[in-house]
VOLUMVO-234132 format. One line per field, with one value per residue: residue number from 1; residue in three letters; x, y, z of N, C-alpha, C in turn. Coordinates in nm, 4 decimals, m for minus. Layout:
<pts>
num <- NUM_... .
residuo <- ALA_... .
n.px <- X_... .
n.py <- Y_... .
n.pz <- Z_... .
ca.px <- X_... .
ca.py <- Y_... .
ca.pz <- Z_... .
c.px <- X_... .
c.py <- Y_... .
c.pz <- Z_... .
</pts>
This chain:
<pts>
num <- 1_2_3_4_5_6_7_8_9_10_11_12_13_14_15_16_17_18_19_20_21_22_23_24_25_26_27_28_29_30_31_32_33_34_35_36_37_38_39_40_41_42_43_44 .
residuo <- UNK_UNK_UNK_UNK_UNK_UNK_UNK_UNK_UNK_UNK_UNK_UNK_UNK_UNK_UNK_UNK_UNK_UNK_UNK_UNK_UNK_UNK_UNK_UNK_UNK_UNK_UNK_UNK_UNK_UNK_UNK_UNK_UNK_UNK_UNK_UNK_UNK_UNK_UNK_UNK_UNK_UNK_UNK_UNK .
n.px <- m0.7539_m0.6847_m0.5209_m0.6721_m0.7475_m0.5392_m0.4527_m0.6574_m0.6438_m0.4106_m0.4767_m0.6894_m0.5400_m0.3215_m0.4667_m0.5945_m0.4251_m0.3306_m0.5654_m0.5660_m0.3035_m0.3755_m0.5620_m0.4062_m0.2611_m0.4498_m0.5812_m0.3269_m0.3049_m0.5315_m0.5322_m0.2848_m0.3619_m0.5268_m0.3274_m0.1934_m0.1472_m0.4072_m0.2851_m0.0252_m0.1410_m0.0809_m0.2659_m0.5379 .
n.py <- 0.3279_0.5568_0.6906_0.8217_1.0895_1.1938_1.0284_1.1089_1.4035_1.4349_1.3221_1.5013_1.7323_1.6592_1.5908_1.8435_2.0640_1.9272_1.9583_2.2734_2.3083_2.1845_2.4019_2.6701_2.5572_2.5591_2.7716_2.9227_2.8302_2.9216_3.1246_3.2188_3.0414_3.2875_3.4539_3.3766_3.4367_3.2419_3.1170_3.0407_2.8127_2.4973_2.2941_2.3232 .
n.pz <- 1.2030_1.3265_1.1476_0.9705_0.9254_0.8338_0.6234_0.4377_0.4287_0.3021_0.0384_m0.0486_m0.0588_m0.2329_m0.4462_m0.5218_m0.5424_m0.7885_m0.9557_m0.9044_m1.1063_m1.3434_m1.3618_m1.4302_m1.6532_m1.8386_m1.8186_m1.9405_m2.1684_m2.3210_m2.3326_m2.4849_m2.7431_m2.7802_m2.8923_m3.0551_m3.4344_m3.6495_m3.8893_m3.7776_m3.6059_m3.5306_m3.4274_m3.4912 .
ca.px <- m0.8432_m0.6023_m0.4451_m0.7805_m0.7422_m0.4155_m0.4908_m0.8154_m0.5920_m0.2815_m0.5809_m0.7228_m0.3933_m0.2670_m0.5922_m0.6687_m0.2782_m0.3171_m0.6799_m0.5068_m0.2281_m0.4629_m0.6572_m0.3066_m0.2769_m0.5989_m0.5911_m0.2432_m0.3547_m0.6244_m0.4503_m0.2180_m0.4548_m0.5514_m0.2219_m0.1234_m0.2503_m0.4523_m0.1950_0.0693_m0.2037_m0.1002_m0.3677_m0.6049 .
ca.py <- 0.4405_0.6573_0.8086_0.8488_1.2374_1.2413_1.0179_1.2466_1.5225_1.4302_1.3177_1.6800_1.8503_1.6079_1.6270_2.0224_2.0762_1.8472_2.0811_2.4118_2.3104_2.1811_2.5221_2.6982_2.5394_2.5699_2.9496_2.9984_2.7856_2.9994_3.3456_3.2083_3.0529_3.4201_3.5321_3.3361_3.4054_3.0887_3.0395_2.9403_2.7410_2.3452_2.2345_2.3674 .
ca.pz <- 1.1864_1.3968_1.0856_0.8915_0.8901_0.7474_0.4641_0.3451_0.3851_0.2090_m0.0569_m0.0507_m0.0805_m0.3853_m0.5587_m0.4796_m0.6387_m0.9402_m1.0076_m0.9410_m1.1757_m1.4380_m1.4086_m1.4783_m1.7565_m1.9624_m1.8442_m2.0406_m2.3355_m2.3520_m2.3821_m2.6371_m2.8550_m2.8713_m2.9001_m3.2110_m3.5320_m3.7460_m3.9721_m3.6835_m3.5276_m3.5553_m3.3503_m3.5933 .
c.px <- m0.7872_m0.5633_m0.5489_m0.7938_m0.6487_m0.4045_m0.5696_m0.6906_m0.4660_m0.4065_m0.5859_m0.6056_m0.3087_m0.3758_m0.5736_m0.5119_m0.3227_m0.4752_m0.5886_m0.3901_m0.3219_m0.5239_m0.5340_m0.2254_m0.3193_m0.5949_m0.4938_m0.2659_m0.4444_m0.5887_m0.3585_m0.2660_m0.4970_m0.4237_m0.1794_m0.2533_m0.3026_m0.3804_m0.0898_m0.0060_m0.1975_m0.1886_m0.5002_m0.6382 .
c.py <- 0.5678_0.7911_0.8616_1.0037_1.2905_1.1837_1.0436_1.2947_1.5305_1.4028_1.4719_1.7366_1.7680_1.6666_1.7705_2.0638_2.0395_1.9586_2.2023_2.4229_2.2531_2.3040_2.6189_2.6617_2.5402_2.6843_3.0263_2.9482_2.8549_3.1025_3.3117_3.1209_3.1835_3.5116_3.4870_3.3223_3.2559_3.0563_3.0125_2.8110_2.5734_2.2548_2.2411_2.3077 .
c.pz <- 1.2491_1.2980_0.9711_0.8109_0.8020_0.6266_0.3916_0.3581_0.2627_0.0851_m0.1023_m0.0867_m0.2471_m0.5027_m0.5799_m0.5768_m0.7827_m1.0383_m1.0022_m1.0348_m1.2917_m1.4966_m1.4782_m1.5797_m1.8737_m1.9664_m1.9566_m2.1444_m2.4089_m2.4226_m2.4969_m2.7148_m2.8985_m2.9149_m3.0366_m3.3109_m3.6077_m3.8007_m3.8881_m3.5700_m3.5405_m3.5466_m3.4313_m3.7321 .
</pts>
């Protein structure tokens, strides 16, 4: 139970990363979905 703090934290700090790189992701997918017109849209 000694190292209890440090395995939450390393937790927290993987997780909290893997979200802020997720969010940096969806944000630029975002902007270029508006950036490309429908007819280059594959996904579509």
């Amino acid at each position: 139970m000694d190292d209890l703090g440090f395995i939450l934290g390393s937790y927290i700090v993987t997780f909290g990363s893997i979200a802020l790189y997720v969010a940096s992701v969806v944000k630029r997918s975002r902007r270029a979905g508006r950036v490309v017109s429908r007819e280059q849209r594959p996904w579509t």
